[in-house]
Structures are given as C-alpha cells and as structure tokens.
C-alpha positions in Angstrom: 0.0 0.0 0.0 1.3 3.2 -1.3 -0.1 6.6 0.5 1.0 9.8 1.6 -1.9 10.8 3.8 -0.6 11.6 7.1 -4.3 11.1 8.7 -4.0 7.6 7.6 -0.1 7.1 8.2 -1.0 8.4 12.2 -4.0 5.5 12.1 -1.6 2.7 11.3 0.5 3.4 13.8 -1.7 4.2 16.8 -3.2 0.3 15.8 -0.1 -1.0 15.5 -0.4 -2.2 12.0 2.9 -3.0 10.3 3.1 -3.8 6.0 6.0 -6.2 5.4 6.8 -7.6 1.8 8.8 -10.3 1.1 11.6 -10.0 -0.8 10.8 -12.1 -3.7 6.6 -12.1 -4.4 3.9 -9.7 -2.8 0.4 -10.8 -1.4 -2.8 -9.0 -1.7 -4.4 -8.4 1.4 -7.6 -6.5 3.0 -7.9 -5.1 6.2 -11.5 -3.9 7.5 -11.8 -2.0 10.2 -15.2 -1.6 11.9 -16.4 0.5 14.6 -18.1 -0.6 17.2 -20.4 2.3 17.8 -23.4 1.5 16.1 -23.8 -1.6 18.0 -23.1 0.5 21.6 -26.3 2.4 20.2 -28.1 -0.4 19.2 -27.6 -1.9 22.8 -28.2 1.3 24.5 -32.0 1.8 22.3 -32.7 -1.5 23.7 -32.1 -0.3 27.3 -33.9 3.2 26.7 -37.4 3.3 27.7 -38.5 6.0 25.4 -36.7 4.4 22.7 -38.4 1.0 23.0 -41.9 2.3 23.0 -41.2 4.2 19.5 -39.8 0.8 18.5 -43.1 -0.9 19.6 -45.1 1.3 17.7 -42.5 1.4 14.2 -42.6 -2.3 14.2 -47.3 -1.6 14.4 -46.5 0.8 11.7 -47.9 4.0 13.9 -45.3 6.1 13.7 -44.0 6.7 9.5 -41.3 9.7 10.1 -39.2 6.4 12.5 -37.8 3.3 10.4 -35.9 0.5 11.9 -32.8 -0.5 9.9 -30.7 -3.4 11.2 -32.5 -3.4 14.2 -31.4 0.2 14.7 -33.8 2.8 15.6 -33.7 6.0 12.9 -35.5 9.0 13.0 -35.8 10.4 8.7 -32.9 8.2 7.9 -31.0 8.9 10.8 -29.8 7.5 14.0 -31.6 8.0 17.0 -28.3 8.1 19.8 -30.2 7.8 23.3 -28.9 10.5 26.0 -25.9 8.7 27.4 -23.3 11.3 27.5 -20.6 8.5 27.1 -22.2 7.7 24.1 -22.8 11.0 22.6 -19.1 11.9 23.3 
C-alpha cells in the first residue's frame, strides 16, 4: 500500500499495523476495520425506555417519520443516539 496521507499514516500506527513484503513475491491483502459504535447504540435503544416504546409502535407501523434498519432505531434516515453522554461523546 502506497499513500502519503498523514491522517492515515497516524492511524496505522496508533493500531499497530505494520506492511512487510517479502523480498521475492507480494500478497494482496484487505484489512477492514469496523467500529463498534453503532452496535453501543443499538444496545443502549434496547435499554432506553423511550426508545423502546417508539420501537413498539414502528414495528405496528404508527409512527412513519421512525424506520428500523438493522435493528437500529432512525428518526428520517438517521440514528436516534439515546442520551448517554458517554455515548454522545
């Protein structure tokens, strides 16, 4: 992998992530990183009373402005983050 982008450069090295070619052939490889964020909101909707009465009523179709996607609350397309300050931050 060839790049110049410092943001990136900064990234591999706060995870520890080291490139090494061997001398003679090269591999392809992919790395995926995922956060883990959406599932701490996912989890934290489920704990939210609020949050799992507007999930009652999406899933009986009463309320069309909330959608669930992936089990995920969302308010017009986007995420509804319950008030944990952790969480927010």
């Amino acid at each position: 992998m060839l790049t110049g982008d410092p943001h990136l450069l900064r990234e591999l090295e706060r995870l520890q992530i080291k490139v090494i070619l061997p001398t003679e052939s090269a591999h392809l490889a992919a790395l995926q990183a995922t956060s883990t964020l959406l599932e701490k909101i996912k989890t934290t909707q489920e704990s939210d009373p609020e949050l799992t009465k507007i999930v009652q009523r999406v899933k009986e179709g009463a309320v069309p402005d909330f959608s669930l996607s992936d089990e995920v609350l969302r308010f017009k397309n986007r995420l509804c983050v319950p008030d944990c300050p952790d969480l927010k931050r």
